[in-house]
N, C-alpha and C positions, 0 to 999 in steps of 0.2 A: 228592244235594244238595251243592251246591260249598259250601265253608267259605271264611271270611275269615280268609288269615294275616296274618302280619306286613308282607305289601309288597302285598294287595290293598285293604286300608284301607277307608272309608266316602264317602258322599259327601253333603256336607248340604244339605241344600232350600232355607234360607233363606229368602226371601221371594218365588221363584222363582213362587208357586202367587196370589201378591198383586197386583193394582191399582193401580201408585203411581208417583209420579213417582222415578225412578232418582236424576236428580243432585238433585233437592231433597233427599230421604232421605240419601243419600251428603255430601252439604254440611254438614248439618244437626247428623251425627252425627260428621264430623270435626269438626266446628267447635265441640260437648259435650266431645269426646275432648280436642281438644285445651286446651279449660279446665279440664277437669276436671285435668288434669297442672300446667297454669299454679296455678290455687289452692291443690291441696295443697302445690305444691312452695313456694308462698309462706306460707304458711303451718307449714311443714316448719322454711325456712330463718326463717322469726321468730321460731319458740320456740329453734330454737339459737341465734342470735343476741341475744338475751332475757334478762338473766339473772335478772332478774324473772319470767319462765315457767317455770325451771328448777323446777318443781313438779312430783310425781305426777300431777296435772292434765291438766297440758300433755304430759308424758312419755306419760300413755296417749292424749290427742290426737294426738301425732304418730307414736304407731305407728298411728292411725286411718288419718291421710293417707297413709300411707306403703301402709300393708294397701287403702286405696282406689283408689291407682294402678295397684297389682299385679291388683290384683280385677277393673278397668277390661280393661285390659290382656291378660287372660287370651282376655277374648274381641269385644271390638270391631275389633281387626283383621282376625279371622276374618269377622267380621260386616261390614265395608266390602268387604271381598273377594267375598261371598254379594251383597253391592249389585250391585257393580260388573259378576259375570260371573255371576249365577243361581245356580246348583246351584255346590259347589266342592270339588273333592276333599280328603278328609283322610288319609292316611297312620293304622295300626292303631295304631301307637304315639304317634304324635300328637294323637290322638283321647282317648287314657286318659291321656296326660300334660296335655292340656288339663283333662279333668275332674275329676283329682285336685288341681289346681291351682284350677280353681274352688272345688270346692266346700274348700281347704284354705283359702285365702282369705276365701270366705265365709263359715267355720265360724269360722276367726279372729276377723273382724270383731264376729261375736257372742256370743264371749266377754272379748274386748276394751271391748265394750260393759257387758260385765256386771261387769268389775273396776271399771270406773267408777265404777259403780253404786255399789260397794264402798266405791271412794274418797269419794265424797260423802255414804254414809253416816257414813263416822267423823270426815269433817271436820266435820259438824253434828252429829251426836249423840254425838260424841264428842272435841268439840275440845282440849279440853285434853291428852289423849294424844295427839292425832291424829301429831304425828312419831314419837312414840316406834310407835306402831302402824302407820303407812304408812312405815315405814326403807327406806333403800336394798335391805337385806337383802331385805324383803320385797316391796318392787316389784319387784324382779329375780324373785324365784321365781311373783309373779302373772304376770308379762308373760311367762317361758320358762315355764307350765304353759298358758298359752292358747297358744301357736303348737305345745306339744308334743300335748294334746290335741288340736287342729285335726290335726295332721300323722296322728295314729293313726287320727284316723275317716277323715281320705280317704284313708290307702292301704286302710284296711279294705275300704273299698267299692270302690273300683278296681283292688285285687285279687280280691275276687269277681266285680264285671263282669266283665274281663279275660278273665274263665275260663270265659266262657258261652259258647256256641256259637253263631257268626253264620252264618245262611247266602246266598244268591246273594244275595236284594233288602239290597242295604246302605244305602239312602235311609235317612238319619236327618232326619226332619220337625221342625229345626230351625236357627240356626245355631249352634252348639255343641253339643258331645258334653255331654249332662246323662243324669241318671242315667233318671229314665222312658222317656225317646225307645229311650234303648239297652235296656231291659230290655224294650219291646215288640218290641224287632227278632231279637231271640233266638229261635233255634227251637229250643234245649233246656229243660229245666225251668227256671226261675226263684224257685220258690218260696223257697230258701233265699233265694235276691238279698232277695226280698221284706219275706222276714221279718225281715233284717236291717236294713232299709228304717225298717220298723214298730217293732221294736224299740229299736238301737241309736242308729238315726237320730232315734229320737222323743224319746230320754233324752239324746243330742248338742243336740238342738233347742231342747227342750222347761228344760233345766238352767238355761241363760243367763237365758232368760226371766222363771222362777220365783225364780230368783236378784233380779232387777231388781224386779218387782213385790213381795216382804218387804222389798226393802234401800229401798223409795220409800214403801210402807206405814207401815214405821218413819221414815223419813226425813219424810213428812207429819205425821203424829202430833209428828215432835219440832217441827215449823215450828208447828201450833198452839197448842203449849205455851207457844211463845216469848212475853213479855210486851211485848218491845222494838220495834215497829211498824216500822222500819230493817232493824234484824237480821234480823227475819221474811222481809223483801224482798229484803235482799241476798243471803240464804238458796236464796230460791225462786228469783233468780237466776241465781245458781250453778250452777241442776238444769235451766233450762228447756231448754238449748238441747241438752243433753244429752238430755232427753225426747224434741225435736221429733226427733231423728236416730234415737233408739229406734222412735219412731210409722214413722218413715219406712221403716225398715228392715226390722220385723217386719209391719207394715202388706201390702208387695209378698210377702213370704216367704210370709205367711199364703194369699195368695191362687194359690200356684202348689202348696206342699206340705202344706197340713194342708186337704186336701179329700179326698172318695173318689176311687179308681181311676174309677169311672165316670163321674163327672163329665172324666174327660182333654181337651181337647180342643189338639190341636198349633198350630191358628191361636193361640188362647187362649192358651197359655202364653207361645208367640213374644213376641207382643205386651206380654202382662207382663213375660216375661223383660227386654226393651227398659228396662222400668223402675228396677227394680233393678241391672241390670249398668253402664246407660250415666248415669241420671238420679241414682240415689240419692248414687252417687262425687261427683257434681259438687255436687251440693248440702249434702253433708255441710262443708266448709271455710266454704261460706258462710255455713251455720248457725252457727257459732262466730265468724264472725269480724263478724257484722252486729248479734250479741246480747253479745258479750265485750268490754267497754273494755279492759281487760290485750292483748286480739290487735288491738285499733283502733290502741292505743298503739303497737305491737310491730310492725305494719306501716307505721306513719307514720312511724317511727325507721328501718327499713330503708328507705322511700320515698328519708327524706332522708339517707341515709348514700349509698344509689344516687346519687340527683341531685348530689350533694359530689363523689362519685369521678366 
C-alpha cells in the first residue's frame, strides 16, 4: 500500500460531488469574506482609537475580531479555490499547518469567550472591586493563557494526526484538513487519535463552556437581586450581545462535534462547517456593534475623523 509523504499531500473534495451554481457560490462567499475582514477591522481600529473602549471589555473584544479574521482566513481561501476548480490539491504539510491553525483559532475563540464571561461577571457582581480584580496584570495573564492553552491542544492533535498512516486514496471529503475527515482516511490504527479526541478534546471543549454557563447563573441571580429597574437593564445589557455570539458559536460547534461517530455524514458537516468558518466571523462585529452604543459612538467618531481627513 503506497504511503503519503511529505510532497504527496492530500486532495480535498470540496464541493466537487454538489449541485450548485459555481460563481453564485464563489460571489457570495467572497463578498462574506470580504466583510467579514471590513467589520472586524473597523471595529479593531475603534476600540484603538477609543479611549473610552480602552476597557477589559473592548480589549477581549478586539482579540475577538482579530482571532475572527485569522479563523476566517484559515480556510475560506482554500474553500474559493475548491469553488473555483473542484477537487484541489493540498501539500502534507500544508494540510496539518491548516488544521492546527484551525482548530488553534477555534479553540482560542472559545476561550476568549469564556474570559468574557469572567469579565462580566465581576463587573456585576462584583463592581466595586472590579478594577482592582480585572488589573492589567491580570488581563495579560487571562488573554496569554487562552492563546497558550489554544496553542497546546492544536499541536497536541496535529502531532498525533501527523503520525498516522495515510495510504494511496488521499480524498479528504471536505474543503479543509479537519480532524474527523483525516482520521477516517488513515489506514493505521486510530484509536489513540480517538481517544484523545474523546478525552482531551472533550475537557478543551467542554471547560469554556462550563465556565460561561456558572459565570451567567451567578451573573443572572445577581441581575434579579438588583432593586434598581435601570441598573437591571443596563446590566443585562452589557451581557446580551455577548450571549447572542456565545449561542452563535457553540450553537454550529454543537452540531459538527458533540454527536456520535455514526451519525458522520461528509455532505453534513461541509455544509455546517460553511457556517461557523465563513458566517459566524462575519456576524460576530455586527453583534456588538448594532447592540453597543460605546461601539455606535466609537464608529461615528472615526466615520467623521475619516471624512475630516
Amino acid at each position: 500500500m503506497e504511503m503519503v509523504n511529505l510532497t504527496s499531500g492530500f486532495v480535498l473534495l470540496g464541493f466537487s460531488d454538489f449541485h450548485y451554481n459555481h460563481a453564485a457560490l464563489f460571489s457570495t462567499i467572497l463578498g462574506i469574506y470580504t466583510l467579514t475582514w471590513t467589520a472586524n477591522l473597523l471595529l479593531l481600529t475603534s476600540i484603538k482609537v477609543s479611549p473610552h473602549l480602552h476597557t477589559p471589555m473592548y480589549f477581549f473584544l478586539g482579540n475577538l475580531s482579530a482571532v475572527d479574521i485569522s479563523f476566517s482566513t484559515v480556510t475560506v481561501p482554500k474553500l474559493l479555490s475548491c469553488i473555483l476548480y473542484g477537487r484541489t490539491s493540498i501539500s502534507f504539510l500544508g494540510c496539518f499547518l491548516q488544521m492546527f491553525f484551525f482548530l488553534f483559532f477555534g479553540t482560542t475563540e472559545s476561550f476568549i469567550l469564556a474570559a468574557m464571561a469572567f469579565d462580566r461577571y465581576l463587573a456585576i457582581c462584583n463592581p466595586l472591586r472590579y478594577s482592582l480584580l480585572m488589573s492589567d496584570k491580570v488581563l495579560g495573564m487571562l488573554t496569554s493563557n487562552c492563546y497558550l492553552a489554544a496553542s497546546l491542544h492544536s499541536l497536541l492533535h496535529t502531532y498525533m494526526l501527523s503520525h498516522l498512516t495515510y495510504c494511496k486514496h488521499r480524498l479528504i471529503p471536505h474543503f479543509f484538513c479537519d480532524v474527523t475527515p483525516l482520521i477516517k482516511l488513515s489506514c493505521s490504527s486510530t484509536k489513540l487519535a480517538e481517544l484523545l479526541i474523546y478525552t482531551e478534546g472533550s475537557i478543551a471543549g467542554n471547560i469554556p463552556f462550563l465556565f460561561i454557563l456558572i459565570s451567567y447563573v451567578l451573573i443572572t441571580r445577581a441581575i434579579v437581586k438588583m432593586k434598581n429597574s435601570s441598573r437591571r437593564s443596563k446590566a443585562f445589557s452589557s451581557c446580551s450581545s455577548h450571549l447572542m455570539v456565545i449561542c452563535l458559536f457553540y450553537g454550529t460547534d454543537i452540531f459538527i462535534y458533540f454527536r456520535p461517530p455514526s451519525d458522520y455524514s461528509s455532505q453534513y458537516d461541509r455544509l455546517v462547517s460553511m457556517a461557523y468558518t465563513i458566517i459566524t466571523p462575519m456576524l460576530n462585529p455586527f453583534i456588538y456593534s448594532l447592540r453597543n452604543q460605546d461601539v455606535k459612538q466609537a464608529l461615528k467618531k472615526l466615520k467623521k475623523n475619516v471624512s475630516h481627513n
